[in-house]
C-alpha positions in Angstrom: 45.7 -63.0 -63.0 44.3 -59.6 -61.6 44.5 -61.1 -58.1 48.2 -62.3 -59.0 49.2 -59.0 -59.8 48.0 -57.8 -56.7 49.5 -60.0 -55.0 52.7 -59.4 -56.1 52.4 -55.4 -55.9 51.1 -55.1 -52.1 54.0 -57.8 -51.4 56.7 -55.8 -52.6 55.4 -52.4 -51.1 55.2 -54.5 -47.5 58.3 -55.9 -48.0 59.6 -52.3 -48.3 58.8 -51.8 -44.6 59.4 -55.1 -43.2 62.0 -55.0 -40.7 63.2 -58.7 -40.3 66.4 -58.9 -37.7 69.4 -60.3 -39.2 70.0 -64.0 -38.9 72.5 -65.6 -36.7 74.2 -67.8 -38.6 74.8 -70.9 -38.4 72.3 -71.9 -36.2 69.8 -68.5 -36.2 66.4 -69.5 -37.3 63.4 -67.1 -37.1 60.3 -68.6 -35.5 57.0 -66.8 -36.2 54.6 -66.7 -33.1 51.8 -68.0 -35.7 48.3 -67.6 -34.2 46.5 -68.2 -36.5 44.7 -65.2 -37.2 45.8 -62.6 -40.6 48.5 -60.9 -39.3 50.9 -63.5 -38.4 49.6 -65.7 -41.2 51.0 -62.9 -43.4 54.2 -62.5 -41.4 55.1 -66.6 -41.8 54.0 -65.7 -45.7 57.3 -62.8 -45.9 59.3 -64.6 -43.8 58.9 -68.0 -45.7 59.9 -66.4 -48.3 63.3 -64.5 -47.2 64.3 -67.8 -46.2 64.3 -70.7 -43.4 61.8 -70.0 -40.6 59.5 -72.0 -38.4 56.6 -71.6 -36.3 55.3 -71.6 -32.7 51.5 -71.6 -32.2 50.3 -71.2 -28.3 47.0 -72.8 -27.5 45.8 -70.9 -24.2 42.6 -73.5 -23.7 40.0 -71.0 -24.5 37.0 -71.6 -26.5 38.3 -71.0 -29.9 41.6 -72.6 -29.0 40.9 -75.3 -31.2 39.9 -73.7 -34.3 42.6 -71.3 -33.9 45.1 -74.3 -33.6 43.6 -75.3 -36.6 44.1 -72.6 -38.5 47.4 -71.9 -37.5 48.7 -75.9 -38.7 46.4 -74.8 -42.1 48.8 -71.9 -42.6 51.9 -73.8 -41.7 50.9 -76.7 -43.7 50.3 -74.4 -47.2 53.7 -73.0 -46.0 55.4 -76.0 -45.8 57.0 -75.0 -42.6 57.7 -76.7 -39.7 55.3 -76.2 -36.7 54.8 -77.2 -33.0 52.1 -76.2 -30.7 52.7 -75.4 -26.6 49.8 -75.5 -24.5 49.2 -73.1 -21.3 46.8 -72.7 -18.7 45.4 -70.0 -17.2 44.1 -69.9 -13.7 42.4 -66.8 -14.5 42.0 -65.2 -18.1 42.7 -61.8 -18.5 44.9 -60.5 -21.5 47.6 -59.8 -19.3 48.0 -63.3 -18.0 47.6 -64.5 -21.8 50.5 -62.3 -22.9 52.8 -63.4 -20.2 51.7 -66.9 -20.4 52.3 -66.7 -23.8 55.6 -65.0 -24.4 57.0 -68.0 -21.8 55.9 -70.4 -24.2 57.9 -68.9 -26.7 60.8 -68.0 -24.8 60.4 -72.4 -24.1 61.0 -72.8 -28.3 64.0 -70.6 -28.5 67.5 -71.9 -29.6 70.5 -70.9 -29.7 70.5 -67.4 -31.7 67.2 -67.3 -32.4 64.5 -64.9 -32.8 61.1 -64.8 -32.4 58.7 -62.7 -34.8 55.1 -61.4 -33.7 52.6 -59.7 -36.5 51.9 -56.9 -34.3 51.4 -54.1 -36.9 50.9 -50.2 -37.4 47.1 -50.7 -35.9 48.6 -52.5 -32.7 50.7 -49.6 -32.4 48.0 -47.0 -32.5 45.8 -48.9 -29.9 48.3 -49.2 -27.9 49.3 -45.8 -27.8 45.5 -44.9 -26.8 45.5 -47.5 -24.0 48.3 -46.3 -22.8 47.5 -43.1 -22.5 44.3 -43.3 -21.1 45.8 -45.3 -18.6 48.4 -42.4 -17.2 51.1 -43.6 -19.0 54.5 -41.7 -18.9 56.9 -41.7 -21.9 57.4 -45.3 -21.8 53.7 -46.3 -22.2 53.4 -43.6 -25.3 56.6 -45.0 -26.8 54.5 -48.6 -27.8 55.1 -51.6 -28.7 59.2 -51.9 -29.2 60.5 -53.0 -32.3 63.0 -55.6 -30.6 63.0 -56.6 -27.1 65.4 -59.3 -26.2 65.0 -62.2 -28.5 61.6 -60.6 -30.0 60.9 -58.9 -32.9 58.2 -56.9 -34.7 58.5 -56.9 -38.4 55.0 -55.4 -38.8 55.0 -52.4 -36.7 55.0 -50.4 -40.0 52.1 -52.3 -41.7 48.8 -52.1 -41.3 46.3 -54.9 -40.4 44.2 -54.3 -43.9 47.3 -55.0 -45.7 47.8 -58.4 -43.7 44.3 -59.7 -44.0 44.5 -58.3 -47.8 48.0 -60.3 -48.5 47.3 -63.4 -46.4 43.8 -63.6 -48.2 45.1 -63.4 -51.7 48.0 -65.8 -50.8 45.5 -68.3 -50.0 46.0 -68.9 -46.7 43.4 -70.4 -44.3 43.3 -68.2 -41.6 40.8 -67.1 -38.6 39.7 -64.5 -36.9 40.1 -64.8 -33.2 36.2 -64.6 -31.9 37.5 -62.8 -28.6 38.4 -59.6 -31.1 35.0 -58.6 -31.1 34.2 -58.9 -27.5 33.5 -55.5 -26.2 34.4 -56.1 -22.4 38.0 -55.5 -23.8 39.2 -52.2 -23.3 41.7 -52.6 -26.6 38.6 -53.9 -28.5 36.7 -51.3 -27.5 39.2 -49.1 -28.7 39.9 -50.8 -31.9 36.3 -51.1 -33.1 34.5 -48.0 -31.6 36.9 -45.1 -30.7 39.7 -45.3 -33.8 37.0 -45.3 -35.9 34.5 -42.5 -34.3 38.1 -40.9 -34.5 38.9 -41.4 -37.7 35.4 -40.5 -39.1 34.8 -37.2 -37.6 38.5 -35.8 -37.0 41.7 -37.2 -39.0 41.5 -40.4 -41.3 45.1 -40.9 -40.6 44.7 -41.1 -37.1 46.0 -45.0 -37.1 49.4 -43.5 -39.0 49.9 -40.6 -37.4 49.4 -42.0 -33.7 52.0 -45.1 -34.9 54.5 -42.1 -36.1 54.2 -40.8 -32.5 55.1 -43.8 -30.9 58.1 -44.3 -33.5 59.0 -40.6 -32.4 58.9 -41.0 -28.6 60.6 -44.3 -29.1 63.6 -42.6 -30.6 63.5 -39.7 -28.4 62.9 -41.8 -24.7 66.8 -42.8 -24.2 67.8 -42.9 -20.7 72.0 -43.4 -19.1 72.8 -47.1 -18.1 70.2 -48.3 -15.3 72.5 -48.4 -12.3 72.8 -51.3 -10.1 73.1 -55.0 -11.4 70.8 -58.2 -11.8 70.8 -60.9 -9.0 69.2 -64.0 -9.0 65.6 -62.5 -7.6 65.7 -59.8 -9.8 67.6 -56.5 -9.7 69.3 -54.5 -7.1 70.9 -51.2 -6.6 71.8 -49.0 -3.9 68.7 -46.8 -2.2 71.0 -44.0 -1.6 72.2 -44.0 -5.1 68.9 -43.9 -6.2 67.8 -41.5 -3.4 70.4 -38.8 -4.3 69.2 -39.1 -8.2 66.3 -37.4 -7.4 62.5 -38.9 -7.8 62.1 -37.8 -11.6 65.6 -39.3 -12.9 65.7 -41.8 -10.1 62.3 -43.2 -11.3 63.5 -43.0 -15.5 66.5 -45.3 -14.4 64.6 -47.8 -13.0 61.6 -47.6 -15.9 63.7 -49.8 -18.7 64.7 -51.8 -16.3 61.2 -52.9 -15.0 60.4 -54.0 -18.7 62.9 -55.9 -19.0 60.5 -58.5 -16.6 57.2 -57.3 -18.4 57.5 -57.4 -21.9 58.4 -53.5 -22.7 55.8 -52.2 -20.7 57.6 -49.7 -18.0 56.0 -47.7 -14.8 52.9 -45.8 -15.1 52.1 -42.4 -13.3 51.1 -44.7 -10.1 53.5 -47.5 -10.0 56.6 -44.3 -10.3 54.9 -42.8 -7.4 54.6 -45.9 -5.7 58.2 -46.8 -6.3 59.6 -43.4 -5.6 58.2 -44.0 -2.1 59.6 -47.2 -1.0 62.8 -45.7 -2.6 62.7 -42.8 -0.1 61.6 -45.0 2.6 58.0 -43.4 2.8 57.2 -47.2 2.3 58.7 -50.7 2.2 57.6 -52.5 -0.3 54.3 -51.9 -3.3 53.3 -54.5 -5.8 53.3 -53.7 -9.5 51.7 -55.5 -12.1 52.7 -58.3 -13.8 53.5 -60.3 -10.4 56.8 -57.7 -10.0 57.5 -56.5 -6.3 60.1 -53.4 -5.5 61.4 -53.2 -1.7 63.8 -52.3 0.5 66.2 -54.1 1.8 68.6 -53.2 3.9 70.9 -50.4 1.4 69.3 -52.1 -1.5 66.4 -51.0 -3.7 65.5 -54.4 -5.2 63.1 -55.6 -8.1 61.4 -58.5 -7.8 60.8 -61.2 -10.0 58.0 -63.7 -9.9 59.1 -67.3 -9.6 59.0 -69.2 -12.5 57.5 -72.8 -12.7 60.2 -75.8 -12.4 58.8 -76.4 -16.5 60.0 -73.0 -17.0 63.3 -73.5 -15.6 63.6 -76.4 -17.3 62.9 -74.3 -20.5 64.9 -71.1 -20.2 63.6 -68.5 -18.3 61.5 -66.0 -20.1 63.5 -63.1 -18.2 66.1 -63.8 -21.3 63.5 -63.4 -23.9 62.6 -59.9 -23.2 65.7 -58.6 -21.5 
């Protein structure tokens, strides 16, 4: 009874601060990206219970894969929602390959008005803001994680992970921790079990609330004019001299939303807007960014390049739509 109670309280103050997109009727559906771990086990918890929803679970072929597969079909299954599972494979594992990997897989289980939902929460937010800004980051790094990105979206950004695990727990569900959490040879682990909480023990408690609100704040603030220019089918293009007459600093902001639009979010760090400021001014031709993007000149165009996606992608929908 006293865990009932409980239950019901810490649902209704989440719900409070979930921030579910509105359906698109008649065919919207949301899809949670469920890996099996608290956080998303919660999220398909809320969202079962607003109304229709199904779930994705991506098995990258890692050691836990299979236990985390597991999980994931436990949660659905207690659910009573619908679930399929998409395999990737990674050449080479790093988290950035996971992510992209991943988000094509559920760009690959979109319909027609769709959305997906990931757990990430307030504690995502705040390691993210440290990663980024140990990294260099400008304004788009410190902004975060957004809220909605194409056909994504965050419900959780405004919860933490304790209330997850605490909700998903009392709800019953069977769900797992991801063993490659507590690996230290992760820089976000690293962050997320040693320096938040040396942080929050000998500074500010609040840390992981406070650095969320500044993300939030940056977010709202870090609003740019139209990109100029236009997509193609590599990529985008616009003028060099048009970009050249902006000026580096404004030139460089333009072109920031427009490079994550092909990476998730993530914009142009203190070296890649230096890099790209240069081949813009003709100091060089071409520079590599991460995530597989390429920026060169061509004749009077600035362009943006895309990696190619697989023929299975293709066939799928290509995953430039999901986080446009």
């Amino acid at each position: 009874m006293v865990a009932t109670r409980r239950l019901d309280a810490l649902s209704a103050a989440v719900a409070q601060r979930l921030d579910l997109p509105e359906r698109r009727w008649p065919k919207g559906q949301w899809i949670v990206a469920l890996s099996g771990g608290a956080d998303s086990a919660a999220l398909a918890w809320l969202t079962s219970r607003a109304g229709p929803v199904r779930a994705v679970h991506v098995h990258h072929g890692l050691a836990a894969s299979d236990a985390l597969e597991e999980a994931a079909r436990a949660v659905a299954g207690a659910l009573a929602i619908p679930i399929i599972v998409t395999s990737v494979t990674l050449d080479r594992f790093s988290e950035n390959a996971a992510r992209t990997a991943r988000y094509r897989a559920l760009a690959g289980a979109l319909g027609e008005g769709e959305w997906v939902l990931t757990a990430h929460t307030a504690d995502d937010q705040a390691e993210t803001f440290i990663a980024n800004l140990l990294r260099g980051a400008g304004v788009d790094g410190l902004a975060g994680i957004p809220t909605r990105r194409g056909q994504i979206a965050r419900p959780l950004l405004a919860v933490t992970r304790s209330e997850t695990r605490e909700l998903a727990t009392l709800a019953g569900l069977a769900w797992m921790d991801d063993p490659g959490n507590a690996d230290l040879g992760s820089l976000r682990n690293r962050i997320r079990l040693q320096l938040i909480p040396q942080l929050e023990a000998e500074f500010n408690p609040a840390l992981r609330q406070h650095l969320s609100a500044a993300a939030r704040a940056i977010s709202e603030v870090n609003l740019v004019d139209p990109a100029p220019g236009e997509p193609f089918e590599g990529g985008w293009r616009v003028s060099a001299g048009v970009l050249w007459a902006m000026g580096s600093e404004k030139a460089v902001r333009s072109m920031r939303p427009v490079v994550g639009r092909f990476r998730d979010g993530y914009g142009l760090d203190r070296s890649e807007s230096e890099r790209v400021w240069a081949v813009v001014c003709g100091a060089a031709r071409a520079t590599e960014l991460a995530g597989g993007l390429r920026v060169e000149r061509s004749g009077p165009w600035f362009l943006i390049l895309a990696p190619r996606p697989s023929i299975e992608e293709v066939s799928k929908g290509s995953p430039i739509a999901l986080m446009g």
